[in-house]
TIZA-991096 format. One line per field, with one value per residue (C-alpha): residue in three letters; x, y, z negated. Coordinates in steps of 0.001 Angstrom, whole numbers, plus 500000, padded with zeros to 6 digits. Layout:
BEGIN
res ALA|...
px X|...
py Y|...
pz Z|...
END
This chain:
BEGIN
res UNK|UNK|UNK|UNK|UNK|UNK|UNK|UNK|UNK|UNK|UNK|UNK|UNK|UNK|UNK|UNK|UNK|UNK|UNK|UNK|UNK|UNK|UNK|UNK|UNK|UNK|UNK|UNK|UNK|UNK|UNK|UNK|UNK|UNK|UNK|UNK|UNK|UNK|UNK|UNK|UNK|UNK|UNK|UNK|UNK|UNK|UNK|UNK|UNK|UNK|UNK|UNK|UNK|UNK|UNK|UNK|UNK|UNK|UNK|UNK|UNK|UNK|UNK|UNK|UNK|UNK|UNK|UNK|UNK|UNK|UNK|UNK|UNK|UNK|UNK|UNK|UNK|UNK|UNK|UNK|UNK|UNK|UNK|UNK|UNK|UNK|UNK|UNK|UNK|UNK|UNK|UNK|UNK|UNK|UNK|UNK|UNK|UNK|UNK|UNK|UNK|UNK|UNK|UNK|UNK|UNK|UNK|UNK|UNK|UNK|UNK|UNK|UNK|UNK|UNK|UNK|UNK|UNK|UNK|UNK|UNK|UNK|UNK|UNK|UNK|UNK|UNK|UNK|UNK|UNK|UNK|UNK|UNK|UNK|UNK|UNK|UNK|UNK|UNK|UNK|UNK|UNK|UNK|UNK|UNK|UNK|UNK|UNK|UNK|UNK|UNK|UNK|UNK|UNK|UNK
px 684021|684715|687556|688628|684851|684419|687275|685981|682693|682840|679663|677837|675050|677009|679525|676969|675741|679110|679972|677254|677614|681379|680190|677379|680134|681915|679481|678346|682075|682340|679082|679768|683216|681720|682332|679100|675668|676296|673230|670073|670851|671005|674209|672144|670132|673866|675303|672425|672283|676095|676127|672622|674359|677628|676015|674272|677416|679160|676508|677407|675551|677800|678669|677215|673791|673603|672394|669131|669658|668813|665295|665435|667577|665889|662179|664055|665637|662021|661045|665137|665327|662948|664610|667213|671076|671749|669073|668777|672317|672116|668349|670036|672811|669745|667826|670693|670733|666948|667448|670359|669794|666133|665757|668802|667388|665731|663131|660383|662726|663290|659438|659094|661509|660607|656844|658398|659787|656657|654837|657196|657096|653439|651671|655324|655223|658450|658119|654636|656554|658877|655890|654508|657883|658668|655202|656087|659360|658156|660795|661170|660661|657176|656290|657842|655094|652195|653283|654471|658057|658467|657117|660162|659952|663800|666145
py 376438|375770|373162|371725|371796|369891|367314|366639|366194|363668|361204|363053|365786|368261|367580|367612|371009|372545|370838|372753|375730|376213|375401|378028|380283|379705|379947|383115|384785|383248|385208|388497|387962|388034|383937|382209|383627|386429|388180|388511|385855|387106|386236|384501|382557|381855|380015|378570|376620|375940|374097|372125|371266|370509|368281|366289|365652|364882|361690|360698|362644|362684|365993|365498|364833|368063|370421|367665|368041|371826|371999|369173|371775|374526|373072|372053|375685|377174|378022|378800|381612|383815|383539|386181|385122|384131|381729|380427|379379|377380|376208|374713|372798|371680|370685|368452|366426|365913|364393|362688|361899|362809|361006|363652|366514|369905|368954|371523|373968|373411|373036|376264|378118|376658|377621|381269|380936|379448|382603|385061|383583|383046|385106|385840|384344|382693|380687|379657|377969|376342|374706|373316|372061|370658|368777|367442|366542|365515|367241|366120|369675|369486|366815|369802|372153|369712|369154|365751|366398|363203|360584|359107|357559|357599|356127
pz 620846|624456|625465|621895|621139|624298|623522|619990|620862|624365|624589|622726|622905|621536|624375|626603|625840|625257|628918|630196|628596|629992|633436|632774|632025|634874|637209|636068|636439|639935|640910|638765|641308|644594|645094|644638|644894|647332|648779|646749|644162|640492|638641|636047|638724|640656|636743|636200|639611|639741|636196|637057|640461|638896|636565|639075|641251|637988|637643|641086|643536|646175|647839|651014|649117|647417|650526|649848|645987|646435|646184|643675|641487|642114|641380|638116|637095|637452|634114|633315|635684|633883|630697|629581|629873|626651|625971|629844|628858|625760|627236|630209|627969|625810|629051|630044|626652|626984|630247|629478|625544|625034|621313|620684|621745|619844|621731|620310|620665|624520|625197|623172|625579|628675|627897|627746|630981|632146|630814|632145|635923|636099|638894|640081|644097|643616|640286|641881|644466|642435|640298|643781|644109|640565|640573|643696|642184|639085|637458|633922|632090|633246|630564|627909|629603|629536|625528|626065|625007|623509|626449|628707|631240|632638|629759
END
């Protein structure tokens, strides 16, 4: 896997996730280090913001954007951040393809896991808020909660 996996696979979902899996990776050794996510974030929560965020200024969101971006990424990590490390990892690659390449994606399989997530956060303060905010947002994971996995409306 990783950078050869990466190579062989460019523009296409499996480069896609494996992009997002080595951010993910990275991420989460800059926060186990001290160098991102300092304070009261979770090393888990700290990877799983830095690939999302990574990802967005990667499609063109320019840096001084992102500090507006936040809440936006946030809102859209909700379900993720309840999710143990292994599976919030390969859910976020697989949440990127569906946004990206949504006829490509294992689409039951996402709206399985981000039900779980859903699950696990309910009644929990801070996943409540993020709901408030990814409705606001419409954030596109919320059509995989409703059961509507397959509708687009983005391209």
């Amino acid at each position: 896997m990783g950078f050869w996996n990466l190579l062989k696979n460019l523009g296409n979902p499996e480069g896609i996730r494996e992009a997002m899996r080595m951010s993910y990776d990275k991420h989460y050794r800059l926060a186990l280090g001290g160098q991102i996510g300092q304070g009261d974030v979770e090393p888990l929560h700290a990877a799983l913001f830095g690939a999302l965020a990574s990802r967005y200024q990667l499609s063109g969101v320019p840096q001084s954007a992102m500090t507006e971006v936040q809440v936006l990424i946030w809102a859209e990590l909700g379900p993720f951040l309840w999710l143990d490390g292994p599976t919030a990892r390969e859910a976020i690659a697989e949440y990127v393809v569906y946004k990206e390449r949504p006829s490509e994606a294992r689409i039951a399989w996402l709206e399985a896991v981000v039900r779980r997530g859903c699950e696990k956060g309910s009644g929990e303060e801070w996943f409540e808020n993020l709901m408030v905010a990814a409705r606001l947002h419409e954030v596109v994971w919320l059509l995989l909660f409703e059961g509507r996995g397959t509708e687009h409306w983005w391209g």
